[in-house]
C-alpha positions in Angstrom: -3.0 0.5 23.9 -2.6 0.6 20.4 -4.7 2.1 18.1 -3.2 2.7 15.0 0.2 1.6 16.0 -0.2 3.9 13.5 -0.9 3.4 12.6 -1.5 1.9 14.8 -1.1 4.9 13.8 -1.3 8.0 16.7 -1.9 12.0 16.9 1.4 14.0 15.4 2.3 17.4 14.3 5.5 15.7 12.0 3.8 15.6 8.7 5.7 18.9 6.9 7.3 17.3 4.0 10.9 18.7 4.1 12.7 15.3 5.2 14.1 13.1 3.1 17.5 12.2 2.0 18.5 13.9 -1.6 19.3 11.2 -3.7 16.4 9.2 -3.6 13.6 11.4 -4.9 15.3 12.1 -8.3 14.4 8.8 -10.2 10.6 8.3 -11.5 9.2 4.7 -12.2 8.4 3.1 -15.0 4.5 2.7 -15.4 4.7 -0.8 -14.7 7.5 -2.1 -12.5 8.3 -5.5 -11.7 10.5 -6.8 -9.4 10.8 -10.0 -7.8 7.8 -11.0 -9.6 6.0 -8.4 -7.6 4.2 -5.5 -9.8 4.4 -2.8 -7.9 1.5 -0.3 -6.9 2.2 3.7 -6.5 1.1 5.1 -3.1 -1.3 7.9 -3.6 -1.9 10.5 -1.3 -6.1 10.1 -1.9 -8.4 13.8 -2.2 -9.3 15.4 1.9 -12.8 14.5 2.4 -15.0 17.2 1.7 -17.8 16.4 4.2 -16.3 17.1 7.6 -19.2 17.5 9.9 -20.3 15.4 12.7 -22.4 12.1 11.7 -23.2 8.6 13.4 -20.9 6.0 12.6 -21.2 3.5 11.5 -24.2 4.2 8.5 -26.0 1.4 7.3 -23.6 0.2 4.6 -21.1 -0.6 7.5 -22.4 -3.2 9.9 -20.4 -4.9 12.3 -19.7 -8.5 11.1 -17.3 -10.9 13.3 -14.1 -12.3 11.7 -13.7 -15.2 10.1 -11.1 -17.8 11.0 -8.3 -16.5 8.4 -9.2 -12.8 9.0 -6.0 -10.5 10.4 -8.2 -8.8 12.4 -9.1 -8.9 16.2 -12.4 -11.0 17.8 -14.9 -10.2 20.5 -14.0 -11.3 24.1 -16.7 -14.4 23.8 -14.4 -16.2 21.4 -11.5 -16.2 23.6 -10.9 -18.7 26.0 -8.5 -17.1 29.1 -7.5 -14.3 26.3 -6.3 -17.3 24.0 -6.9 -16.4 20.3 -8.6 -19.0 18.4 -6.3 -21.1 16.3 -5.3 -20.1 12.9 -6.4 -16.7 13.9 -3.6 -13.5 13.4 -5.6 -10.7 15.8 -3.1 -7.4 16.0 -3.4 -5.0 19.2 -4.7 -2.3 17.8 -8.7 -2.2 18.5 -9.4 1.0 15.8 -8.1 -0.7 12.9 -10.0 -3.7 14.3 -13.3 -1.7 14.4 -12.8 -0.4 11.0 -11.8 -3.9 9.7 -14.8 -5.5 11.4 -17.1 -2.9 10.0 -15.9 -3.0 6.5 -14.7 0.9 6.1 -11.0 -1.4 5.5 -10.9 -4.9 3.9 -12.6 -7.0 6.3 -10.0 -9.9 6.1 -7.3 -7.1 7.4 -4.7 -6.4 4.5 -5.2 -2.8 3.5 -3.6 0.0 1.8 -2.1 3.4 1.9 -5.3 5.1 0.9 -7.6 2.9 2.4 -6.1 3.7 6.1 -6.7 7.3 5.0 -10.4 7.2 3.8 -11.3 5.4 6.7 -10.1 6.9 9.6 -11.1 9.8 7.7 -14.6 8.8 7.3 -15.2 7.1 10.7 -13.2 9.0 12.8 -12.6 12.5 10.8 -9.1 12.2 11.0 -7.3 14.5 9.0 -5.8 13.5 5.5 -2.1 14.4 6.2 -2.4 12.5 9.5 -3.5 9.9 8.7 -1.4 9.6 5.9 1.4 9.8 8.2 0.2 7.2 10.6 -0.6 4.9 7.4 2.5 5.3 5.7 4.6 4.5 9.2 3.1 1.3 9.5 3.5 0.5 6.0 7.0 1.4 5.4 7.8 -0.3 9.3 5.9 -3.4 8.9 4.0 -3.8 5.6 5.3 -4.2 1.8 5.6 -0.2 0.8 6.4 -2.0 -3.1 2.9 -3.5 -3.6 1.3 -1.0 -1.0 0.0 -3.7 1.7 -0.3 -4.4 4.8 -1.3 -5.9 7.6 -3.5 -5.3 10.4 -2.1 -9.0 12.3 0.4 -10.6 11.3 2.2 -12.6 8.5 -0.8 -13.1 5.7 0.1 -14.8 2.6 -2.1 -11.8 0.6 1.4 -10.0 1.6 4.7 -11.0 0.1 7.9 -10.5 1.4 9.5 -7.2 0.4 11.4 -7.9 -3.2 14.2 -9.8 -2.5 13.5 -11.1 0.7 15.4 -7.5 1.8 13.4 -7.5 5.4 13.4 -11.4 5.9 11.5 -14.0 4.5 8.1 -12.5 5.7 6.0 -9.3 5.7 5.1 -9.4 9.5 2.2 -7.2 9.8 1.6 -4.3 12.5 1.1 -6.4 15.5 4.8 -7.6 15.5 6.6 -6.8 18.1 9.8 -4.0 18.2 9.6 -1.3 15.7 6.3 0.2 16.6 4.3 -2.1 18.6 5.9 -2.5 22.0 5.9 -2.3 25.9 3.7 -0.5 28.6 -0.1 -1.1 26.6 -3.1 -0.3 28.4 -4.8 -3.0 27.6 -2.2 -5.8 26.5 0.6 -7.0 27.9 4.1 -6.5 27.2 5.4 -9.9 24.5 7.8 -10.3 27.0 5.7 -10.8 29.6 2.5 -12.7 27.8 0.3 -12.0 24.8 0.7 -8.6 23.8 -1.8 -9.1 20.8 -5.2 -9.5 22.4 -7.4 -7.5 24.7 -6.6 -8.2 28.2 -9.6 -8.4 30.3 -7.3 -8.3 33.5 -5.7 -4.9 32.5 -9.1 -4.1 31.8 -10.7 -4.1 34.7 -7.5 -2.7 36.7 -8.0 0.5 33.8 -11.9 0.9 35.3 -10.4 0.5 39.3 -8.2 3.7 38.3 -11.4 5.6 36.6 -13.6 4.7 39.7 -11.2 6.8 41.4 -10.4 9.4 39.1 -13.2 9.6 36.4 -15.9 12.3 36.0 -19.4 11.5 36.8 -21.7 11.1 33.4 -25.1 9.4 32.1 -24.0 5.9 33.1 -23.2 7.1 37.1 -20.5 8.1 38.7 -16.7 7.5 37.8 -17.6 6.7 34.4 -16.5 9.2 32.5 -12.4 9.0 31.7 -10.6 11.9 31.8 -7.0 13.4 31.7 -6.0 12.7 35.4 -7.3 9.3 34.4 -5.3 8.5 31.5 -2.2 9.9 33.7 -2.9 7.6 36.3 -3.5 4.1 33.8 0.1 5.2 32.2 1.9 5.9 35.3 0.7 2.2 36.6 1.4 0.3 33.6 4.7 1.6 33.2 5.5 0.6 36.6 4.3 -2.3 36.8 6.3 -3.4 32.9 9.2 -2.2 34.1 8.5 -4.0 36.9 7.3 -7.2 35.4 10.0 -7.2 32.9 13.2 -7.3 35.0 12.3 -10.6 36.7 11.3 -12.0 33.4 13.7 -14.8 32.0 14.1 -13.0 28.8 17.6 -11.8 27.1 15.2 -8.7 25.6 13.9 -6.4 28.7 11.5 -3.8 28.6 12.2 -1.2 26.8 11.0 2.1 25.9 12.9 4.4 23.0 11.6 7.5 22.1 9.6 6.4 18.8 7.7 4.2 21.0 7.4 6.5 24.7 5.7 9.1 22.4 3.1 6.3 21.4 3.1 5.6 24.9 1.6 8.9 25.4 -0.2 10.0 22.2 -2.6 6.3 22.2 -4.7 7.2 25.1 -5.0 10.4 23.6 -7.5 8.5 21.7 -10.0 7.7 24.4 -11.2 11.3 24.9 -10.6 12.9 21.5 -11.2 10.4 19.3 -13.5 7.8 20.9 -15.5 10.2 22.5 -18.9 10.4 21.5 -19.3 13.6 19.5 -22.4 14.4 19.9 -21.4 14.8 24.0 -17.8 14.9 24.2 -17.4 12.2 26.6 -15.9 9.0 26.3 -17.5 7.1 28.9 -16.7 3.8 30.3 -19.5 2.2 27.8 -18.2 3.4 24.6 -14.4 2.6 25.9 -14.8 -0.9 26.8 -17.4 -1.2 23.2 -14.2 0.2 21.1 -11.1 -1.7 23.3 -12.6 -5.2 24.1 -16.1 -5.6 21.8 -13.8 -4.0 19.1 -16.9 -2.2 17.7 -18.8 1.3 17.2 -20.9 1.9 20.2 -24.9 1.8 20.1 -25.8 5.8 18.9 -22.0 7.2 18.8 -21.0 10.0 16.2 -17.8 11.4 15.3 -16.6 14.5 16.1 -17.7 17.7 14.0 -13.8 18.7 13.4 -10.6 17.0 11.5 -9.0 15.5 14.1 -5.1 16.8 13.7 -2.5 16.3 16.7 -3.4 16.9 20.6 -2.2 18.8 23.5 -3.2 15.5 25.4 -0.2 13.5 25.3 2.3 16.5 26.3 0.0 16.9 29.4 0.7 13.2 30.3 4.2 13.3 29.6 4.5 16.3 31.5 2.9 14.4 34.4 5.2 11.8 34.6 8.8 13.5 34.1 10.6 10.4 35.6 9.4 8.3 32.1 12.5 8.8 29.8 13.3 7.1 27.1 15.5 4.2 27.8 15.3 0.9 28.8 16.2 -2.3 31.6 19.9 -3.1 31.6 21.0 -7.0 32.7 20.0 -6.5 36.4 16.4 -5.2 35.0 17.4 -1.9 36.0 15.7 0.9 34.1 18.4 3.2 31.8 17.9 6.4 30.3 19.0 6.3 26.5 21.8 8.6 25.7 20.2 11.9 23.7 19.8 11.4 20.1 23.0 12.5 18.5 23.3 16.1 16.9 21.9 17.5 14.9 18.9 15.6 16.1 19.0 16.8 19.6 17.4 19.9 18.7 13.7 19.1 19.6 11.6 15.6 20.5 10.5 15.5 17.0 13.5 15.8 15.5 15.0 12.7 17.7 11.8 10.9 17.3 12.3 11.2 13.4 16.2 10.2 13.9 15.1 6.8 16.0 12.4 5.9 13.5 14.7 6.1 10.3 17.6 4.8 12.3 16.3 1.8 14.5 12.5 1.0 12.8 12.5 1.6 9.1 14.8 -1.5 6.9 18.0 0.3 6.2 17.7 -1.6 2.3 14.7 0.6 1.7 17.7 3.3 1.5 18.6 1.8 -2.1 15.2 0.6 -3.7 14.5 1.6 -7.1 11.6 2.6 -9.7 8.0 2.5 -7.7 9.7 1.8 -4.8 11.7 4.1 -4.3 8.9 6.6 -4.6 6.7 4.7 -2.2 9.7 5.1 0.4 10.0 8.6 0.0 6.7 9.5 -0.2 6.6 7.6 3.4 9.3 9.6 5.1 8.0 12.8 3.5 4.4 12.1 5.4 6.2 11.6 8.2 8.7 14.1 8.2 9.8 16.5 11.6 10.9 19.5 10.6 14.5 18.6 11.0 16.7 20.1 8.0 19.1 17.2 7.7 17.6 14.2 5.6 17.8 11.1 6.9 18.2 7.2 4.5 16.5 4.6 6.7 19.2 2.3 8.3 17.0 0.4 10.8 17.9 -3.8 11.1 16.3 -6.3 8.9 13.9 -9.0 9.6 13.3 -8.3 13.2 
């Protein structure tokens, strides 16, 4: 699954702001700054919600309203055919920023912003500020346009333009691209390489509710319904088999593949299905409010957040715990999986720290390393929001256009 990519966008303790590299926070922009024929728009970090209590979501002002037929945002199961989108259509894979774009708490049409992404999942999910400004500005500096502070929920939208002077390709791809965050071994989509890794997959689905019949908790909609930790161990151990699996007979020149950036999402997004989709008025996230979120990609009937900021998880070191053999690494020629050699030093020192290393190394554009004015601060202001705690700065020096 993934929910905020993040976004995306997914539970983190790397937001201390020490990590950037030392050159590029010294220069501030002009008030107005054009490049490109772009004006760009300064990131703000937007004030921590005051009212942190638990409340029903969504509140009148937020009904759910279906997509229309440009919108980057994902559709109810009824308007697929066989999982097919709808022509003309740009869905992304992540089924929380669909639910916030189909009720309104982001631009409906899918294009957002820095401090949008954070009032929202703020608001409907009582996410914490700094996370979610760390999920938000991941995505943004990976796959939106960090100069006029867009993106994307789907995919290419012309409301985005390309980054000023084409420096990332001719397009602004949008979070449900393929490679530098979104990527293999989803619970609920397949892997690109494999078939459409964009929309709900109602055969994954139902494979997801044959593992909680067997390892689920008993709740008010009967027995098994309930998901729990053993649960979510069990739907990652599966689908990581079975990619892996998949992927090596697939005629493809790119195999699965798992670096660490994206085998820590692999983890943290089902993190998600009992902290943050569980109702909070119960603590449960039952197999009704699950499959209303993932496939209806909507607030349940009567569900409430939780009554706490929501700020990192013990959840996905449990899973990764449970499933030691899951390294990063990848399938070599034969579609043999390879560990990844260790991140090089000084980033060896923790998972953070090499997490952090792969992200500004192979995910963000390494020409973001030499943007100027309102752009530059955007950048830094991204790495600082999603800094590790590393003390040697990183530039970004990840490949363009991909």
């Amino acid at each position: 699954m993934k929910f905020f990519s993040l976004l995306l966008l997914v539970p983190s303790s790397l937001f201390t702001a020490v990590n950037a590299w030392h050159d590029i926070r010294d220069t501030p922009s002009n008030p107005i700054d054009i490049q490109d024929g772009q004006t760009g728009v300064l990131m703000v970090l937007p004030p921590a919600q005051t009212d942190t209590s638990i409340k029903r979501v969504p509140d009148a002002g937020h009904p759910f309203i279906a997509p229309g037929p440009n919108d980057m945002r994902g559709r109810k199961l009824h308007l697929f055919e066989n999982c097919v989108p709808v022509p003309s259509v740009s869905s992304t894979a992540c089924p929380g920023m669909n639910t916030l774009a189909n009720h309104g708490y982001i631009s409906r049409n899918g294009i957002t912003t820095f401090e949008e992404i954070i009032n929202a999942v703020g608001e409907a999910f009582n996410i914490n500020r700094n996370q979610g400004a760390g999920m938000a500005a991941m995505n943004i500096l990976t796959r939106g346009n960090p100069f006029v502070n867009k993106i994307s929920i789907g995919g290419v939208s012309p409301f985005i333009p390309p980054l000023p002077g084409q420096i990332d390709g001719p397009a602004t791809q949008g979070i449900a691209k393929h490679g530098r965050v979104e990527g293999d071994a989803s619970i609920t989509h397949a892997d690109v390489h494999i078939g459409d890794n964009r929309n709900f997959n109602k055969t994954l689905w139902e494979t997801d509710l044959e593992i909680l019949a067997n390892f689920g908790d008993d709740g008010p909609d009967g027995p098994a319904t309930v998901f729990n930790l053993q649960t979510l161990i069990e739907m990652k151990r599966q689908k990581l088999e079975s990619d892996q699996l998949l992927d090596a007979d697939a005629r493809s020149t790119i195999k699965f593949s798992i670096p660490i950036r994206r085998l820590n999402l692999v983890f943290a997004a089902p993190s998600f299905f009992i902290s943050t989709f569980a109702n909070g008025t119960t603590g449960l996230a039952t197999k009704y409010i699950l499959t209303s979120f993932l496939m209806d990609q909507k607030f349940p009937d009567n569900w409430f957040r939780n009554g706490f900021p929501m700020q990192g998880s013990s959840i996905p070191a449990q899973i990764a715990a449970a499933l030691p053999q899951w390294v990063p690494g990848r399938n070599d020629e034969n579609g043999v999986f390879v560990a990844d050699p260790p991140a090089p030093a000084p980033f060896n020192i923790s998972g953070g720290c090499a997490n952090y290393w792969d992200v500004l190394t192979n995910a963000v554009p390494g020409p973001l390393a030499n943007v100027t004015g309102i752009f530059k601060q955007n950048v830094v202001q991204g790495i600082l929001f999603n800094g590790s705690g590393c003390t040697e700065p990183l530039a970004p020096a990840g490949p363009t256009d991909t």
